[in-house]
C-alpha positions in Angstrom: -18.3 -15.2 -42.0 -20.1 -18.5 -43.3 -17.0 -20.5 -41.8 -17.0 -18.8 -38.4 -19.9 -16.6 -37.7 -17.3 -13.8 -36.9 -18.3 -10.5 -38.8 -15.8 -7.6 -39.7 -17.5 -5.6 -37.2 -16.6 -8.0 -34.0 -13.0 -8.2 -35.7 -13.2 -4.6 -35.5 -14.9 -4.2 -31.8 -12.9 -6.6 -30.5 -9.5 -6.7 -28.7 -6.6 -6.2 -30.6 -3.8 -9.1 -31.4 -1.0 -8.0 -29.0 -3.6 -7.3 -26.2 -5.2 -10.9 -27.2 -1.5 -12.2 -27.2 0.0 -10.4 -24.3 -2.9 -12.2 -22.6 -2.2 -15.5 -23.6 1.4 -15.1 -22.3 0.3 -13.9 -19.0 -1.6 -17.2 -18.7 0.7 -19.3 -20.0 3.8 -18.0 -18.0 1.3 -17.8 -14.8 0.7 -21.3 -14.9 4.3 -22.1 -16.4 3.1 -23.7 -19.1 5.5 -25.1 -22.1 7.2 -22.4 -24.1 6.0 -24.8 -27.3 1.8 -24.1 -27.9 0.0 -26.9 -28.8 -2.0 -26.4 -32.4 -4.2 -27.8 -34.7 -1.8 -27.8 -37.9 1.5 -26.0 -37.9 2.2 -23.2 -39.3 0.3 -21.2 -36.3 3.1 -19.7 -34.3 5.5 -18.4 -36.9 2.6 -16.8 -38.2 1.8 -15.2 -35.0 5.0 -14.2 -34.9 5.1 -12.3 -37.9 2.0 -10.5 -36.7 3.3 -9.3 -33.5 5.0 -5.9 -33.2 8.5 -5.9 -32.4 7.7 -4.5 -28.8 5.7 -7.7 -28.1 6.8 -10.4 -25.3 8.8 -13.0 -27.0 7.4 -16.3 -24.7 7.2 -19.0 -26.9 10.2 -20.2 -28.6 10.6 -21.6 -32.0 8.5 -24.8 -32.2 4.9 -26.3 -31.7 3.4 -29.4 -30.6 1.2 -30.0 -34.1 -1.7 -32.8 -32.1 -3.3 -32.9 -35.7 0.0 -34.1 -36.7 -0.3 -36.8 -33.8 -3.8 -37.8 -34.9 -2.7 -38.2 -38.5 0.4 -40.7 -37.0 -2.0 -42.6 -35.2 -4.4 -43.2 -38.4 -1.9 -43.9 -40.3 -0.9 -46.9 -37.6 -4.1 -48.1 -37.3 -5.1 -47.8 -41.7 -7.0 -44.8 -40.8 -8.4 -41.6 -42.7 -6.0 -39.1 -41.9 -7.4 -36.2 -44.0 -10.1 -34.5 -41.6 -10.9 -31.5 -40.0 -10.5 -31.6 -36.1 -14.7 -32.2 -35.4 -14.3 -35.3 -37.3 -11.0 -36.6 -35.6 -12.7 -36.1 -32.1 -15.5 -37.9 -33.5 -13.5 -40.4 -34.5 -11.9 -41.5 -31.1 -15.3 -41.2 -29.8 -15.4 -37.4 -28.3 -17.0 -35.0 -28.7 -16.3 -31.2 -29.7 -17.9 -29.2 -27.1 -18.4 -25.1 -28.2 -19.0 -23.8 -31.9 -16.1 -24.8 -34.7 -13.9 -22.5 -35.8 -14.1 -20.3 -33.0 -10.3 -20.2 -31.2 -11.5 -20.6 -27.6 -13.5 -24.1 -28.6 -10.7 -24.9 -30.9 -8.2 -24.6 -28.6 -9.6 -26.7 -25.7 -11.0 -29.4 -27.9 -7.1 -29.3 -29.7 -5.9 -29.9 -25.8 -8.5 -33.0 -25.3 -7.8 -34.9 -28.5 -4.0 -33.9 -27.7 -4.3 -35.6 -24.3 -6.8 -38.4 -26.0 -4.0 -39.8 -28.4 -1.0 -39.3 -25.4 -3.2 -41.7 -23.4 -3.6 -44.4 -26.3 0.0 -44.0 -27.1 0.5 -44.9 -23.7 2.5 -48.1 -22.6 3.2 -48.6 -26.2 6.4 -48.1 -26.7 8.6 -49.3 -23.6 11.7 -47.4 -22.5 
């Protein structure tokens, strides 16, 4: 609770993981997004995994695209902390987390604007 705001009682009123997750397929497949979800720190998806009941859609496939794994690569290039929460990384490439932490809409579209953030700034840097 003092980390999210989320009480047993939502968790309990709310939707249920494979309804939640069933969801998140629909989207994904109905825009034809990459079998390979983007996270904030791996470990996510098999986790998910293990969650889901057998009867569950199996979209994604066995890997993610860690971007707090990207930010720590780029800090580490540039002498960098690379030890922070993702708030603090936005922060420090000058954005701003938009939406309460902690909270896995917010999370998850501030994870796909620093994602798209460091892409840009790795940009042109390594020639083909």
């Amino acid at each position: 609770i003092k980390l999210t705001g989320i009480t047993q009682d939502m968790v309990d009123k709310g939707v249920s993981l494979i309804d939640a997750y069933e969801g998140m397929v629909k989207i994904a497949a109905k825009h034809s997004c990459l079998k390979m979800p983007l996270t904030w720190g791996c470990g996510d998806l098999p986790c998910l995994k293990n969650e889901l009941p057998n009867s569950a859609t199996r979209y994604f496939g066995r890997r993610e695209l860690d971007a707090k794994t990207l930010f720590q690569c780029f800090q580490l290039a540039k002498g960098g902390k690379v030890q922070v929460g993702l708030a603090k990384a936005m922060s420090n490439l000058g954005l701003t987390f938009k939406g309460k932490q902690h909270r896995a809409t917010d999370d998850a579209k501030n994870t796909f604007i620093i994602f798209c953030e460091l892409l840009g700034k790795f940009e042109g840097r390594f020639p083909v």
